[in-house]
N, C-alpha and C positions, 0 to 999 in steps of 0.2 A: 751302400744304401740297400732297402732290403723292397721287396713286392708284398703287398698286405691280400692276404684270402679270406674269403667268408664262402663259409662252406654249410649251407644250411641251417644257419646262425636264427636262433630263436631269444627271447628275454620278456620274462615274467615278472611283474612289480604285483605284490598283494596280491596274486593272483590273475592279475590281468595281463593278457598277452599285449605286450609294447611293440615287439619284432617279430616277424611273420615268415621266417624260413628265408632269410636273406641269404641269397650268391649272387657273389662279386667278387670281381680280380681288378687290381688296382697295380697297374706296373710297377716299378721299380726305376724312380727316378721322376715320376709323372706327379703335377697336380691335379687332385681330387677333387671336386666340389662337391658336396652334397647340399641341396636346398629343399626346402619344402614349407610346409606351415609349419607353426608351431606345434611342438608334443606328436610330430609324425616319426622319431624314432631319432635323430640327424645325432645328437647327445650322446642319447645312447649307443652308437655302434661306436663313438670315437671310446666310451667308456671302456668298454669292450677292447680293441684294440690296445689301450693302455694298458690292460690287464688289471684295470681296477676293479671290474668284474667279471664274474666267467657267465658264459651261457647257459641259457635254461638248455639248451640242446645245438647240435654241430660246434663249428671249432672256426677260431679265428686263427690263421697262420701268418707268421712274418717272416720273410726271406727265408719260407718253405717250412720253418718249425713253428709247431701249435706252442701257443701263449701260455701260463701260466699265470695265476692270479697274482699278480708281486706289484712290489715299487717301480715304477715306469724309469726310474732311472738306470734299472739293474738289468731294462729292457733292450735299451737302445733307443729308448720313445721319449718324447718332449711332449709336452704340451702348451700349448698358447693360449690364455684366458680373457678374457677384459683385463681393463689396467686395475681394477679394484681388487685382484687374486692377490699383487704387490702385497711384501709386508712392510704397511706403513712408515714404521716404527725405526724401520732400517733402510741404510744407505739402497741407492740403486746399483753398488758395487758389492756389498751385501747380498742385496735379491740376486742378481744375476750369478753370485758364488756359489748361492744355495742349493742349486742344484749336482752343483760338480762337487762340492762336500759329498751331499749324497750316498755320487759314487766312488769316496773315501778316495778323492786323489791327491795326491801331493800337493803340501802349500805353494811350491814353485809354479807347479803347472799350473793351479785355479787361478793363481793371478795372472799368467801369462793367456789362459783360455778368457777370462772377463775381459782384460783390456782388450783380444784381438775380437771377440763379440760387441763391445761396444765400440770399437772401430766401425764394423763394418754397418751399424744404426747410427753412426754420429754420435751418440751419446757420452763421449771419453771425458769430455769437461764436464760432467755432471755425475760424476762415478761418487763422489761422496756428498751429494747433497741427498737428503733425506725423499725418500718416493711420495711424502705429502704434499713436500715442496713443488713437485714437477708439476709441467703441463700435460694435460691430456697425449698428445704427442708425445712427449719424451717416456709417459709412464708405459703406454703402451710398446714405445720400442725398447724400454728394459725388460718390459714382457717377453719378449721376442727374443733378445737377449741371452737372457734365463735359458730360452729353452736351444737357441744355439751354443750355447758354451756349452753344454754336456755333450757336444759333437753324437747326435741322434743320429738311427739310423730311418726312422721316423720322425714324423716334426708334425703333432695334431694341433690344429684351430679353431678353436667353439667359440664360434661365431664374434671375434676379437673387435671391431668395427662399432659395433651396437651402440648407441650412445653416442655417439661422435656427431661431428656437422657435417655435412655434406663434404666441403671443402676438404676437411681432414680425412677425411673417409677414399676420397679420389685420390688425394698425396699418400697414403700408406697402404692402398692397392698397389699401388706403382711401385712402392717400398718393398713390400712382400714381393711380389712377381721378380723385382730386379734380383732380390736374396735367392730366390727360387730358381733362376735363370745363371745365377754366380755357383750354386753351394749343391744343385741337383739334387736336394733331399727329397725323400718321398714324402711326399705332403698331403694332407689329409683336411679340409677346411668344409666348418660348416656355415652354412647362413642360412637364413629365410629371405634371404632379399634376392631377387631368381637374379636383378642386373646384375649386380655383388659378382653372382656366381660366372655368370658369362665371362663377364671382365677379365675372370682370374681363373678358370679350369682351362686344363689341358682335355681332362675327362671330369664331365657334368653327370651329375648322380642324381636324379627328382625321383625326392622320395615322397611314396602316399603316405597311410597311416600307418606305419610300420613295416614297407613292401617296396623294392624298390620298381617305378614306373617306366623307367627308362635310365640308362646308362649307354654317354655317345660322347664324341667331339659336342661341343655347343652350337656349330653349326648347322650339323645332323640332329640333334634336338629342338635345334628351330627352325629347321627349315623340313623336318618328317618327326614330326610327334608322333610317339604311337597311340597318344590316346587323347581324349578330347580332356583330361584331367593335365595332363603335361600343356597340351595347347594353351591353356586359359592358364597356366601355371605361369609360364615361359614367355616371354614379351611384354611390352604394356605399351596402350592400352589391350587389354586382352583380343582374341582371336573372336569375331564375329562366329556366330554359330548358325544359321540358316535351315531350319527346317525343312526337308521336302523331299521329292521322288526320283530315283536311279532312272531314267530314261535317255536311252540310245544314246551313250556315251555324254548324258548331261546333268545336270542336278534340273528337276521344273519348280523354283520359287515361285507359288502365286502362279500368276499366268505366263510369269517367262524363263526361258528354259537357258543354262549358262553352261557352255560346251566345257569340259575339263579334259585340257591335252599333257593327261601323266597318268598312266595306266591305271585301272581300280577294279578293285575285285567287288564287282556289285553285279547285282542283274535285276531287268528291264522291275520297273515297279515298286524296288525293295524304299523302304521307308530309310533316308538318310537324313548326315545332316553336313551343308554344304561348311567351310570353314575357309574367311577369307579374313586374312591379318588385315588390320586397318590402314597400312602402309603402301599396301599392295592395291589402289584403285586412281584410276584418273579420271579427269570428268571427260565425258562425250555426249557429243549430241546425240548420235546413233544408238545410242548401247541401249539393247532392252531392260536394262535394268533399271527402273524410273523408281527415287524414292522420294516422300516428305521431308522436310526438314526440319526439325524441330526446336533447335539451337545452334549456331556459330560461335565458337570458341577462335579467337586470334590472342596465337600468346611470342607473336615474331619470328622464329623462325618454321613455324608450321600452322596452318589452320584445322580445326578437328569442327568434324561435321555430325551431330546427332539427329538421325533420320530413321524413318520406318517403311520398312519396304512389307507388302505381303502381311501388315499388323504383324511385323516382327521387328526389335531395336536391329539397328546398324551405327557402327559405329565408321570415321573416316576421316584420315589423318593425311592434308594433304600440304607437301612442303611447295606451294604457291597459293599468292594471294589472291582470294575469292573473294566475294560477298552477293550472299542472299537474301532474302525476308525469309522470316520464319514461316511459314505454311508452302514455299516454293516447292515445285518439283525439280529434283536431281538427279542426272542421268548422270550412270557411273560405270565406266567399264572395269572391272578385277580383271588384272594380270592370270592370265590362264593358264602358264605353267606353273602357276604358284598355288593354286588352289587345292585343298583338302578335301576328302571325303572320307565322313567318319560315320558309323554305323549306329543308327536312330538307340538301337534297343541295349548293345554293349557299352557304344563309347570308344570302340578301338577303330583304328586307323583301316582302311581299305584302298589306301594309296598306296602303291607300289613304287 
């Protein structure tokens, strides 16, 4: 297997900067997730990597040597598409060959690399029925396939998933991680769907518009954003953002002030802004946090509360059954080791 670098990595379309001086170290052996919006860059760097294209500027290295612009098969690199990359027209023992032709290997071996790739997808009894024929499922684990039978030392994933139903979508999460977890390839997956990415990174990449925002475990990314763009990125419903003032070790909402016990680099007055996941609140009678109610959502196994505290939304996600009227007051106490404070005028974290 090989470690992927980006070492000051730039890329210009038409003249527009797409990539913004990106470094990044991706081990060797490790899943990758990168997520973001749409057209923040996620494409582009897998392109890159593949050596389908070179950089406007710095260098992408794999297992320590800079890439050259070539055929990804002559690279070590695989790629994983949607199931529509398939070529139709040919067997899924065909697609899945095409690659290891490619890299002009013996007819012995291509056949003995298909069968033991479509082993390990299940797909063996479907090795000669034509990829128009398949189901969404089967098409995309001939995808997959494909890019395991050229035994990569890289294995990239643009955004393979998309399209699918939910249902199918959680079954070949589970499919990829087990292959990932069997075969150690260094793996490289994009998505915009930020769950997607949790579900399936070792190392979580949230990318802005061309800049990476954070690179962590998925836990250290949701649970210490560095920035209030990752926060609102990273969970759903997204991270409540509260406006208000750094005082004597507390955020002051409105008239009430909400102690935060996790160090922060603020001082007395400075304009923040407080950040409490919707997950993280219980109701109390005491808590000076008294807000409006504005709607009760019950969807079974959680109630979500739409409320305004300080003419500011709050959102609140709570897994026991409530019920209010709408104009009610809600007293709510936030878990206060879990609370954020993010800086009014940046946007970046000042949680320690």
């Amino acid at each position: 297997m090989a470690s992927v670098e980006f070492e000051g990595v730039e890329q210009v379309y038409d003249q527009r900067r797409v990539i913004h001086g990106v470094d990044l170290v991706i081990d060797d052996g490790s899943f990758c997730v990168m997520t973001g919006p749409a057209a923040c860059g996620k494409s582009s760097l897998l392109r890159l990597v593949a050596g389908l294209e070179s950089p406007a500027a710095g260098q992408v290295l794999v297992g320590g040597e800079v890439l050259e612009n070539r055929w990804p098969a002559r690279t070590g690199i695989a790629m994983v598409l949607p199931g529509d990359s398939l070529f139709a027209h040919l067997s899924a023992g065909e697609n899945i060959a095409f690659g290891v032709r490619a890299a002009a290997r013996p007819v012995g071996e291509i056949d003995q690399r298909v069968r033991a790739a479509a082993g390990l997808l299940g797909i063996e009894p479907f090795l000669s029925r034509q990829v128009k024929n398949l189901s969404d499922d089967h098409r995309l684990r001939t995808a997959i396939a494909r890019a395991l039978a050229s035994e990569p030392q890289v294995c990239l994933f643009d955004d393979p998933l998309s399209g699918l139903d939910e249902r199918l979508q959680a079954q070949l999460r589970e499919e990829i991680r087990r292959l990932h977890r069997k075969l150690g390839i260094t793996s490289i997956y994009a998505t915009r769907d930020p769950i997607e990415a949790m579900a399936l990174a070792d190392q979580l990449v949230v990318m802005g518009a061309g800049w990476v925002a954070q690179s962590s475990t998925p836990m250290q990314v949701y649970d210490r954003p560095a920035s209030t763009y990752v926060a609102n990125f990273v969970g759903k419903p997204a991270m409540n953002m509260l406006r208000g003032v750094w005082l004597h070790g507390g955020v002051m909402v409105g008239d009430a002030r909400v102690p935060v016990r996790r160090p922060v680099a603020a001082h007395d007055n400075q304009p923040v802004l407080l950040g409490i996941r919707p997950q993280h609140f219980t109701l109390s009678g005491a808590s000076p946090l008294a807000s409006r109610l504005s709607t009760l959502e019950f969807t079974g196994a959680q109630t979500t509360l739409q409320c305004v505290i300080a003419d500011q939304p709050l959102t609140v996600v709570l897994t026991e059954r409530v019920s209010f009227e709408a104009g009610a007051i809600v007293r709510l106490t936030p878990e206060f080791d879990l609370l954020h404070v993010f800086d009014l005028a940046t946007g970046d974290s000042l949680t320690r």
